[in-house]
GUDOPA-824280 format. One record per residue: residue number from 0; residue in three letters; x, y, z of N, C-alpha, C, CB in turn. Coordinates in Angstrom, 2 decimals, padded with zeros to 5 digits. Each point is the difference from the previous one (the first is absolute). Glycine has a CB too. Example, Ala and Ser with C-alpha at 12.3 -4.5 7.8 and 13.67 -1.06 7.14 Angstrom:
BEGIN
> 0_ALA_013.19_-005.69_007.80_-000.89_001.19_000.00_000.90_001.20_000.00_-001.89_-001.17_001.25
> 1_SER_001.54_002.22_-001.97_000.82_001.19_000.06_-000.77_001.09_000.73_001.18_-000.63_-002.15
//
This chain:
BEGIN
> 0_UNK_001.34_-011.67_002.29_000.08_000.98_-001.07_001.01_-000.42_-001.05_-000.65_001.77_001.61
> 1_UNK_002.00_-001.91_-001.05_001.04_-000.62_-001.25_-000.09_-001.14_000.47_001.72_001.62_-000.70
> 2_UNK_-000.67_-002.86_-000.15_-000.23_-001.13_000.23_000.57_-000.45_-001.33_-001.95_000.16_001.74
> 3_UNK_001.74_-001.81_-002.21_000.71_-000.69_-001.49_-000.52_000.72_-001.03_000.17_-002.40_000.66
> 4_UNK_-000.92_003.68_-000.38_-000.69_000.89_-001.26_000.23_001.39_000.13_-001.82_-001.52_-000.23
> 5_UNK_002.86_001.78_000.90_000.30_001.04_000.05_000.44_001.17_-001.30_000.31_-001.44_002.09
> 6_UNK_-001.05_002.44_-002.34_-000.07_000.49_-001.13_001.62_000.53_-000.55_-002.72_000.54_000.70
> 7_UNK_003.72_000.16_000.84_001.15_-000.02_-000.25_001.16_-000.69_-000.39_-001.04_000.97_000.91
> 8_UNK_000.69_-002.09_-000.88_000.94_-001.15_000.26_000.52_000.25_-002.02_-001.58_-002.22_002.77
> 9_UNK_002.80_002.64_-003.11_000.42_000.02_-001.04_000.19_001.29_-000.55_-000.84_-002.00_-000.05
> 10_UNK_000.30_003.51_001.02_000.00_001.12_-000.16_001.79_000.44_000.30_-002.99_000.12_000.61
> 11_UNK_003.33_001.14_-001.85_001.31_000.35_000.43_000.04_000.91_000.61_000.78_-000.75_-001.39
> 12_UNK_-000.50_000.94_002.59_000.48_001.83_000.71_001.00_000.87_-000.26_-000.64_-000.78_001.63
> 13_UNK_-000.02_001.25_-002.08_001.33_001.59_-000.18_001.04_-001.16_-001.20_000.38_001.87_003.60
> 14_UNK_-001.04_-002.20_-004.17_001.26_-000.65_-001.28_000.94_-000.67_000.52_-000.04_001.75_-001.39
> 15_UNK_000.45_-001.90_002.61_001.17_-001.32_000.90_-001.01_-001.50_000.35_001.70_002.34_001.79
> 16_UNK_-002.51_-001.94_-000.71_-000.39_-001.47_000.72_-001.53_-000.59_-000.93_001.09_000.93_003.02
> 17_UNK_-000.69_-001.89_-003.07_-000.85_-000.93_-000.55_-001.27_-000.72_001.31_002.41_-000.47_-002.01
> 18_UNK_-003.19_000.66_002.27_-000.94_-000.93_001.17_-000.17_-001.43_-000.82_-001.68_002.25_001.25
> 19_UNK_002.55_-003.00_-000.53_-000.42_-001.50_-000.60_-000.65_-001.23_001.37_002.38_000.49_-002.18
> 20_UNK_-002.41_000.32_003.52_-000.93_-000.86_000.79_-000.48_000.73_001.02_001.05_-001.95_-000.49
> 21_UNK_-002.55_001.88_001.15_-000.32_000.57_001.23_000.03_-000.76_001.15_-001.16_001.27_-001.20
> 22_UNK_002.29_-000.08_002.01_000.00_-001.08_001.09_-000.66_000.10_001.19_001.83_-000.35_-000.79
> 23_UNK_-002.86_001.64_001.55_-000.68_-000.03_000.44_-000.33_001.74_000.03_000.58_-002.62_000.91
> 24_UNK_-001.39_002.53_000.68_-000.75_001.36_000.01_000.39_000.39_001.02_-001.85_-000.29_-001.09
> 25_UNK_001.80_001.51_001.65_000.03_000.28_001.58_-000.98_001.53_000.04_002.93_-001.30_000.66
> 26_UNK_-003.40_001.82_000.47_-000.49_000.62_000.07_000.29_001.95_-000.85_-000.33_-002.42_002.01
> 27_UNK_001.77_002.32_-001.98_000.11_000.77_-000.67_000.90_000.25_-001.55_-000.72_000.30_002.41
> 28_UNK_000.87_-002.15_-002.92_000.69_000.24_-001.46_-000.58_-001.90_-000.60_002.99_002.32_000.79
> 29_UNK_-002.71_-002.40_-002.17_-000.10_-001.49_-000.20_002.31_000.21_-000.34_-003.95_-000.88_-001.57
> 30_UNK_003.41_-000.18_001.67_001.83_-000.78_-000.31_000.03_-001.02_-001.62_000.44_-000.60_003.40
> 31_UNK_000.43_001.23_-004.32_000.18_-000.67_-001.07_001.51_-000.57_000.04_-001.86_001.43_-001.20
> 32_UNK_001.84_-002.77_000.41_001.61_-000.17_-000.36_-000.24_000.50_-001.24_001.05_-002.08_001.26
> 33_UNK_000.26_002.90_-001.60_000.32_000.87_-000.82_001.22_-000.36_-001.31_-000.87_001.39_002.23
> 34_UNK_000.71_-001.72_-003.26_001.38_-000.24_-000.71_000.51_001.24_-000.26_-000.54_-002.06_-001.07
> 35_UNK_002.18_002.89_001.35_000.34_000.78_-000.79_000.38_-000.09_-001.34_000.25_000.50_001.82
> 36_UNK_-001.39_000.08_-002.94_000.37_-000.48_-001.64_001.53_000.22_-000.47_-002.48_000.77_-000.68
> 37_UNK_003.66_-000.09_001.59_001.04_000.17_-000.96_000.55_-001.27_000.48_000.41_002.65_-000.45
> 38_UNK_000.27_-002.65_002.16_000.53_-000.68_000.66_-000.90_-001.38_-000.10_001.11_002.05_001.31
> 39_UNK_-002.35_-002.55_-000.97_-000.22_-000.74_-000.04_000.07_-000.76_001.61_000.47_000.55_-002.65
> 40_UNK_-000.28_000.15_003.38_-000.24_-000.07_001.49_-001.70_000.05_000.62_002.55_001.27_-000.03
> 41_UNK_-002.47_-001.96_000.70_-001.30_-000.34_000.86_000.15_001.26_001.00_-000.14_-002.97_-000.11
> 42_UNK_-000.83_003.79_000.56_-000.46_000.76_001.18_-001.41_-000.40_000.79_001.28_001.82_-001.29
> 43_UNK_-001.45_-000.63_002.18_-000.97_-000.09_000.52_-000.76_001.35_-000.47_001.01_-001.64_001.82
> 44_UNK_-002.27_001.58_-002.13_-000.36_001.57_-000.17_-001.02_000.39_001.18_000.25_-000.07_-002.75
> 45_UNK_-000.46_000.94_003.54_-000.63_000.25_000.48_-001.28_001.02_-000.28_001.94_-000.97_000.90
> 46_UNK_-003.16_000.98_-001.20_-000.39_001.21_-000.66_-001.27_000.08_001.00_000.99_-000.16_-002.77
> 47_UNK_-001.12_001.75_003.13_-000.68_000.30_001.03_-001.62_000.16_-000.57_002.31_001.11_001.23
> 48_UNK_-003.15_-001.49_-000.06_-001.10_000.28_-001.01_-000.42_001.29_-000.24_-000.69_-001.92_000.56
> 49_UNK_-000.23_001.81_-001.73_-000.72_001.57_-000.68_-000.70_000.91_000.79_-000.42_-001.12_-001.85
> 50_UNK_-000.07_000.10_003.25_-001.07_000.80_000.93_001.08_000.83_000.80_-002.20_-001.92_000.32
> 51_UNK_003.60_001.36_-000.01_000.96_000.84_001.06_000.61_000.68_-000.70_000.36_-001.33_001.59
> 52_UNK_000.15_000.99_-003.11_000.86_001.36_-000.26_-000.61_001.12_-000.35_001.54_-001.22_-000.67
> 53_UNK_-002.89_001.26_000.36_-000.69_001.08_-000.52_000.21_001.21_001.36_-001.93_-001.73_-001.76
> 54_UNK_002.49_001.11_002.82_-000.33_001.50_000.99_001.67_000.38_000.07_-002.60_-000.71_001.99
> 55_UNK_003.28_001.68_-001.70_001.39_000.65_000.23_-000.02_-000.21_001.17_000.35_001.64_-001.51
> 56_UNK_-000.89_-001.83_002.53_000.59_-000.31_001.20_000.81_-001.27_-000.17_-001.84_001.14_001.24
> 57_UNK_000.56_-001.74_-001.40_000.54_-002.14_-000.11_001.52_000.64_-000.80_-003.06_-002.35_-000.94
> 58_UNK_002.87_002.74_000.04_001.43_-000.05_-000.66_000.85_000.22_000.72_-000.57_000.57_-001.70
> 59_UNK_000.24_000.52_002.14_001.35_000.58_000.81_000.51_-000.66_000.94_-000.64_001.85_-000.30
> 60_UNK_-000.32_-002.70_001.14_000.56_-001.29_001.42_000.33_-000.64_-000.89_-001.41_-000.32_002.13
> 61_UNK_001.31_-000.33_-003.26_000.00_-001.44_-000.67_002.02_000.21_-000.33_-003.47_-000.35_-001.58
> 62_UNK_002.94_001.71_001.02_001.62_000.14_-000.82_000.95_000.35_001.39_-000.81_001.31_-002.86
> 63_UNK_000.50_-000.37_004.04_000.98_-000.74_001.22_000.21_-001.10_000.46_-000.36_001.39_000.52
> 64_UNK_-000.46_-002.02_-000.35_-000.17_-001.40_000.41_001.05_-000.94_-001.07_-002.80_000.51_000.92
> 65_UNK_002.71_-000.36_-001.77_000.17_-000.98_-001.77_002.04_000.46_000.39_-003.31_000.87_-002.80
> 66_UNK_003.24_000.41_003.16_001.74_000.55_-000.36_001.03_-000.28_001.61_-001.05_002.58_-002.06
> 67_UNK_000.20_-003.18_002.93_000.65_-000.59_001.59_-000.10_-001.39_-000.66_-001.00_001.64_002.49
> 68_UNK_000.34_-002.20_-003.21_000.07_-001.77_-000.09_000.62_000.15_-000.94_-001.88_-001.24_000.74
> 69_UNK_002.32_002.06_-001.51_000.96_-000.05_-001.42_001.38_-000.32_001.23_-001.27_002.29_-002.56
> 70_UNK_001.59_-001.26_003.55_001.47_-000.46_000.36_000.00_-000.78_000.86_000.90_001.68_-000.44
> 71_UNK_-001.72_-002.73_000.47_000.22_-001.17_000.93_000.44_-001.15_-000.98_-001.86_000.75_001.89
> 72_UNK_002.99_-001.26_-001.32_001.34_-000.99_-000.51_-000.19_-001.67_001.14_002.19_002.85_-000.64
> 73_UNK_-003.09_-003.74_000.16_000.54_-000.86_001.02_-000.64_-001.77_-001.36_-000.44_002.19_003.56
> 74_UNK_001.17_-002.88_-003.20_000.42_-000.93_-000.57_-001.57_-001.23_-000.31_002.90_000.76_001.30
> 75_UNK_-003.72_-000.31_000.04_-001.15_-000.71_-000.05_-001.07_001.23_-000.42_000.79_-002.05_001.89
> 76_UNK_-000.75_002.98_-002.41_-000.87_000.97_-000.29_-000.03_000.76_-001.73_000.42_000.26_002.86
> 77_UNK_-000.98_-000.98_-003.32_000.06_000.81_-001.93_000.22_001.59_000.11_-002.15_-001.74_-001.22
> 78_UNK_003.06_002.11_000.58_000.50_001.28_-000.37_-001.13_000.80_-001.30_002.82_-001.13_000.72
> 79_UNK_-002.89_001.65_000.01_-001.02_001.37_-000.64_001.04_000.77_-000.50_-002.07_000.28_001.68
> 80_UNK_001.33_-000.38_-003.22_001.41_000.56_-001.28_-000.64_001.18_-000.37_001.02_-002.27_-001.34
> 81_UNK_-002.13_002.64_001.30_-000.67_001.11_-000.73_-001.44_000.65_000.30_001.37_-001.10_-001.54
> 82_UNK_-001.34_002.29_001.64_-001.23_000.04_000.28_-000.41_000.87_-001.36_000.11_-000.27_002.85
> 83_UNK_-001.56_000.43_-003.59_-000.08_000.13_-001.08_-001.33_000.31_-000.35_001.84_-001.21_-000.16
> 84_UNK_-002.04_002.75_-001.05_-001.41_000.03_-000.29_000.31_-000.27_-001.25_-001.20_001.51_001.56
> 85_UNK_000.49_-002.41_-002.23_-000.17_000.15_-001.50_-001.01_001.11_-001.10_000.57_-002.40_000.88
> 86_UNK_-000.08_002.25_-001.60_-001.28_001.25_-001.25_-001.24_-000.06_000.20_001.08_-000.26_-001.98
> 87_UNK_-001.51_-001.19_002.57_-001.12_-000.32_000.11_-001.16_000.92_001.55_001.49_-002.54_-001.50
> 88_UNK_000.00_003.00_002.49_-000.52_000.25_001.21_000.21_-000.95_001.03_-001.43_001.14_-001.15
> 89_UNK_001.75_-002.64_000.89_-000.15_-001.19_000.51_001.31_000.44_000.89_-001.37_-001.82_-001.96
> 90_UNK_001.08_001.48_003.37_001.59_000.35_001.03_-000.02_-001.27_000.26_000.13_002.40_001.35
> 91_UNK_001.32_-002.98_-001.33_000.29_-001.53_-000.01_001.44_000.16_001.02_-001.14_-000.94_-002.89
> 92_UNK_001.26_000.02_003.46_001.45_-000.29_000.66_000.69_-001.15_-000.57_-000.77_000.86_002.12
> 93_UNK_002.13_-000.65_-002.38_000.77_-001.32_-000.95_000.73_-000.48_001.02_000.37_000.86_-002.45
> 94_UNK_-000.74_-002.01_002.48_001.03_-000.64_001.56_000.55_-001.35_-000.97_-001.86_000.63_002.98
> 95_UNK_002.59_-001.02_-002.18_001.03_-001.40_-000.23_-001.37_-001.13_-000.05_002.80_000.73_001.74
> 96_UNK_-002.27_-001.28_-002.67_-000.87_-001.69_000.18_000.92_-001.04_000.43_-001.59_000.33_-001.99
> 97_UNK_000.58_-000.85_003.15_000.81_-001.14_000.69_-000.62_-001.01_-000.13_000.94_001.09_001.49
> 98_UNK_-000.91_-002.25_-002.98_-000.54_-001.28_000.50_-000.02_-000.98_000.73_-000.03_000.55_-001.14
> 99_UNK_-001.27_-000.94_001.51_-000.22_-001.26_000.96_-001.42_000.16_000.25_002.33_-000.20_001.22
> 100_UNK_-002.75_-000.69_-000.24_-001.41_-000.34_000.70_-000.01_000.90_000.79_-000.27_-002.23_-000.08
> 101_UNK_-000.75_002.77_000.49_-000.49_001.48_000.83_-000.44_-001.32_001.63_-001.65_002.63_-002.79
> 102_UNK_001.52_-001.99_003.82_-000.71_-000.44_000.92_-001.07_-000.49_-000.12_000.95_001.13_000.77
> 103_UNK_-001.74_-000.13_-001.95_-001.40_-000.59_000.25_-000.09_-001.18_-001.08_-001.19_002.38_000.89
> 104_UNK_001.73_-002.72_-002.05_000.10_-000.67_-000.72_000.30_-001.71_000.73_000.58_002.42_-001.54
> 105_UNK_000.56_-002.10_002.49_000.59_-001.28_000.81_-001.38_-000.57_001.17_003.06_001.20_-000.11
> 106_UNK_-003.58_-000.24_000.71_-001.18_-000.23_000.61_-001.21_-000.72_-000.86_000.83_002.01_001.35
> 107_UNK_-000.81_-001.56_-002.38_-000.99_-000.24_-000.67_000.24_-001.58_-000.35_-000.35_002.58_-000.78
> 108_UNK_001.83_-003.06_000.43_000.15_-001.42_-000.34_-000.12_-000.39_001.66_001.73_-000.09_-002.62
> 109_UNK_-002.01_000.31_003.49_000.86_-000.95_001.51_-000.73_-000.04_000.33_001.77_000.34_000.77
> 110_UNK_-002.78_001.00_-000.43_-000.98_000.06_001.08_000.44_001.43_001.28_-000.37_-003.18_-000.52
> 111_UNK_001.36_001.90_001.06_000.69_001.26_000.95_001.41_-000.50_000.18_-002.20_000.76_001.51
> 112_UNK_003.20_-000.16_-001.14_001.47_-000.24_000.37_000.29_-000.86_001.03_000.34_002.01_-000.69
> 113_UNK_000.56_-002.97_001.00_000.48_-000.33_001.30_000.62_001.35_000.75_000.49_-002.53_-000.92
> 114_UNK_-000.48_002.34_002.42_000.40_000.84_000.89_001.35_000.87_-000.28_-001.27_-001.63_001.40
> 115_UNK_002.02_000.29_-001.85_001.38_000.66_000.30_000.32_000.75_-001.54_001.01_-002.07_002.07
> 116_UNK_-001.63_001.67_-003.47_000.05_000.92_-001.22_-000.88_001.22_000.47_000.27_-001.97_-001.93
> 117_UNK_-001.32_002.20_003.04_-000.33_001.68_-000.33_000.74_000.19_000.95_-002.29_000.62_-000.90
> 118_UNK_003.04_-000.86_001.92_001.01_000.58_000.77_001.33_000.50_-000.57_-001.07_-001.36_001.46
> 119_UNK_001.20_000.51_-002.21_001.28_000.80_-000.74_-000.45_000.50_-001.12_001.72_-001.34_000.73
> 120_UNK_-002.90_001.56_-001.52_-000.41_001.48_-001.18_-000.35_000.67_001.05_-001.06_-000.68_-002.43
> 121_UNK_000.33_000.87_003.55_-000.14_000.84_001.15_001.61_001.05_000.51_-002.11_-002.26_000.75
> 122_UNK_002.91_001.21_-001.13_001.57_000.47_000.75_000.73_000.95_-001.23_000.51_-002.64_001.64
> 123_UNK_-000.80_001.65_-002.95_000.32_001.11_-001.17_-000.41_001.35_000.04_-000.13_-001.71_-001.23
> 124_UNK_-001.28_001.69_001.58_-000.55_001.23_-000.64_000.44_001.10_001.40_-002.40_-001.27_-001.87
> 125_UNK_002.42_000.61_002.94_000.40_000.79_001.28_001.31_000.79_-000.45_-001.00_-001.84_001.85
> 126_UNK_002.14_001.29_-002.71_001.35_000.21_-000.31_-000.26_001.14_-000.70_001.04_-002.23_-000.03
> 127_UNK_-001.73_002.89_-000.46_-000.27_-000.06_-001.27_-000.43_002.02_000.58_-000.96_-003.55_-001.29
> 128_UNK_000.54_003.30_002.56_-000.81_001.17_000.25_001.03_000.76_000.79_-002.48_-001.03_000.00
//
């Protein structure tokens, strides 16, 4: 559906974030990197899709759910800065951008990992929980 033609890619939200790349999809939001136009900081935007926010329930789990991962603090985990509806209706989450290669990106150049690199991202992410 989105992709290098994505119709958003250059759209402003709510007059702060700029969408200048898509970075993927998940079942319940796509993920943009975000410029903030004053600061000029990179984010993450999260924006839920049109089919889930249209009901008040989804909202209502989404926005509990969204305000327990807001106060989680840990060093290997992006900080969720905002949660957010714009004029438009569009509900988005503003999290930290952390560059680098994603897992699946590194897979994608290798193939698959040696033993002992998914044992220790295995050990990270264990830390982590």
């Amino acid at each position: 559906m989105f992709g290098t033609e994505d119709p958003l890619i250059g759209k402003v939200l709510d007059g702060r974030w700029k969408l200048v790349q898509f970075l993927g999809e998940g079942t319940m939001s796509r993920a943009y990197k975000a410029e903030h136009l004053q600061t000029g900081e990179f984010v993450v935007l999260k924006m839920l899709h049109k089919h889930i926010s249209i009901n008040t329930a989804n909202i209502r789990r989404f926005d509990a759910a969204s305000r327990e991962v807001m106060s989680l603090r840990h060093q290997r985990v992006a900080k969720m800065l905002d949660i957010h509806l714009d004029s438009e209706g569009e509900i988005f989450l503003v999290m930290e951008y952390l560059p680098g290669e994603s897992l699946e990106e590194v897979l994608a150049k290798v193939g698959h990992l040696p033993v002992h690199r998914t044992i220790e991202i295995f050990s990270q992410v264990l830390r982590c929980a």
